[in-house]
N, C-alpha and C positions, 0 to 999 in steps of 0.2 A: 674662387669656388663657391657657386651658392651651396645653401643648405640640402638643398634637393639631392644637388651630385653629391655631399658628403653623403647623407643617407640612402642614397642608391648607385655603388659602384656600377661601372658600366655593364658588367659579367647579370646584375640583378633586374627583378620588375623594381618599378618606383615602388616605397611601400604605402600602405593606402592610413588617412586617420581619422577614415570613415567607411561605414560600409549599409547597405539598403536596408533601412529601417527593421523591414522584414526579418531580416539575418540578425540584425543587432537586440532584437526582440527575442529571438529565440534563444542567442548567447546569453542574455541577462537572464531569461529561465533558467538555465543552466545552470549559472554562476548562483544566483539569490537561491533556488531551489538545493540547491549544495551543502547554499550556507546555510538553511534551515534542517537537512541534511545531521550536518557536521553539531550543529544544537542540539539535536533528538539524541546522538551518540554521547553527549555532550554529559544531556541527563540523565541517561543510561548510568555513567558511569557512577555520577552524583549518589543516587540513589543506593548502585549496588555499596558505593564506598563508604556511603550512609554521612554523607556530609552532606551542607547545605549547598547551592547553586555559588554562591560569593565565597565561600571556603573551596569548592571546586575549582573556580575560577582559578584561584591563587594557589591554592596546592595542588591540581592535577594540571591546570594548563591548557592549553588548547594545541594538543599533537597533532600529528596527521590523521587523517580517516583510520586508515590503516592500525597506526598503533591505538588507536581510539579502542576501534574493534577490537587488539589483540587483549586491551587493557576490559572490555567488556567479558569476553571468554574466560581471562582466568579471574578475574572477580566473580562473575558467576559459580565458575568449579569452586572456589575459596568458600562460596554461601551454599552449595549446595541447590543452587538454582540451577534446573534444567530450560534449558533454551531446545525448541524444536530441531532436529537434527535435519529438515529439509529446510527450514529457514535458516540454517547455519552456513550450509553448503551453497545455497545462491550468496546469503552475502557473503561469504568469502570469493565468491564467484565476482560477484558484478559491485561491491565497493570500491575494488582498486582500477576497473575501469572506469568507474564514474569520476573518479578521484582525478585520472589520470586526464580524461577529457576534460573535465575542469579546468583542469591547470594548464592543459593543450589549449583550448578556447582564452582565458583570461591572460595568461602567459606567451600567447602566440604573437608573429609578426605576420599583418594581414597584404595579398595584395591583390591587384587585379591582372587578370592574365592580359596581354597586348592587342594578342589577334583577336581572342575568343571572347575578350571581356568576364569570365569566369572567375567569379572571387574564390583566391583561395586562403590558406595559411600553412603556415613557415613555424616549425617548431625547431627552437637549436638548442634544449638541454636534452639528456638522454642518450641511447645508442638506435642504429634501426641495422637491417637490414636489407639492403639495395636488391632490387631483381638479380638473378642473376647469382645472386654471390654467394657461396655454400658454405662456406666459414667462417664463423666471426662476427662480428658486429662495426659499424661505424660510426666515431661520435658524431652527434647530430651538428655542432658548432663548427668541426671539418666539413660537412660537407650536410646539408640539411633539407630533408625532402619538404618539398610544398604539395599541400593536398586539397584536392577539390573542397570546398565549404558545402556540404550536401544539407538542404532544406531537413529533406527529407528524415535523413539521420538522425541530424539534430533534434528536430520534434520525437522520432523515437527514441532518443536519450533522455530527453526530458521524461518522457512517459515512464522509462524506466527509473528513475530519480525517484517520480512519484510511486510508484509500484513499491521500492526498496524504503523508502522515507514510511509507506503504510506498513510495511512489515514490523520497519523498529517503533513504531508509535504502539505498535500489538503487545512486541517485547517490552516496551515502556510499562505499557498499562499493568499487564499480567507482572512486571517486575514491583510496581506499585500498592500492587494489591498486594504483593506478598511482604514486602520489605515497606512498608509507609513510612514515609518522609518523618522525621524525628522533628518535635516542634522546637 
């Protein structure tokens, strides 16, 4: 059995361990814009916790986005710092999507369709729901849908990274002016 047939039962596309510059351009926005991303939240919390970056590091961690923010919110309420209430609601809106694409993009199995030539990707942690089906969810690792790679999206994901990253850099600032880094 070469390696090919191990990694592509015959039921699969081959999987791909490359994909058009283009695509692969946009996914590293994604991914590096993330991780720049997940630093801005990073210092957020720094700040509001009133320790230094390297004390951060080591005593807060680097959590998920998600509980990043959730650790943002109530360290705020704890300072009596108000955070915008319509910049609260998008990011709680559009973090955990961005979060989720991420990890969909970096964590994904890439391939290319046969007939169509159409790259797509293969996500197998999580649950989804198949067309069709009104109850319930299926784990992705049973049975995992692959989805068109859209240029398009992509650049609009990015765009929205950038959009959410300028928001928390505002919350940064206004957090800094009120609470200044201890020397």
């Amino acid at each position: 059995m070469s390696s090919k047939d191990f990694l592509s039962p015959s039921h699969e596309m081959p999987p791909l361990k490359d994909l058009p510059d283009d695509i692969l351009v946009l996914i590293g926005r994604v991914i590096v814009k993330h991780s720049y991303l997940e630093l801005v939240l990073s210092r957020i919390c720094y700040l509001l916790a009133g320790v230094e970056p390297v004390v951060g590091r080591v005593a807060i961690r680097e959590p998920r986005t998600s509980e990043r923010f959730a650790m943002i919110e109530d360290l705020a309420r704890i300072k009596d710092f108000k955070i915008d209430e319509d910049a609260l609601k998008l990011l709680r809106r559009d973090l955990p999507k961005i979060a989720a694409i991420r990890d969909a993009y970096a964590h994904g199995i890439y391939f290319e369709h046969p007939t169509t030539g159409a790259h797509t990707i293969r996500i197998t942690s999580g649950a989804w729901q198949p067309p069709g089906m009104t109850k319930g969810n299926i784990k992705r690792k049973l049975n995992p849908p692959t989805e068109l790679i859209d240029r398009k999206n992509l650049s609009d994901i990015v765009d929205l990274i950038d959009a959410v990253t300028g928001i928390l850099e505002v919350i940064f600032t206004e957090i800094d002016q009120t609470f200044p880094a201890q020397p």
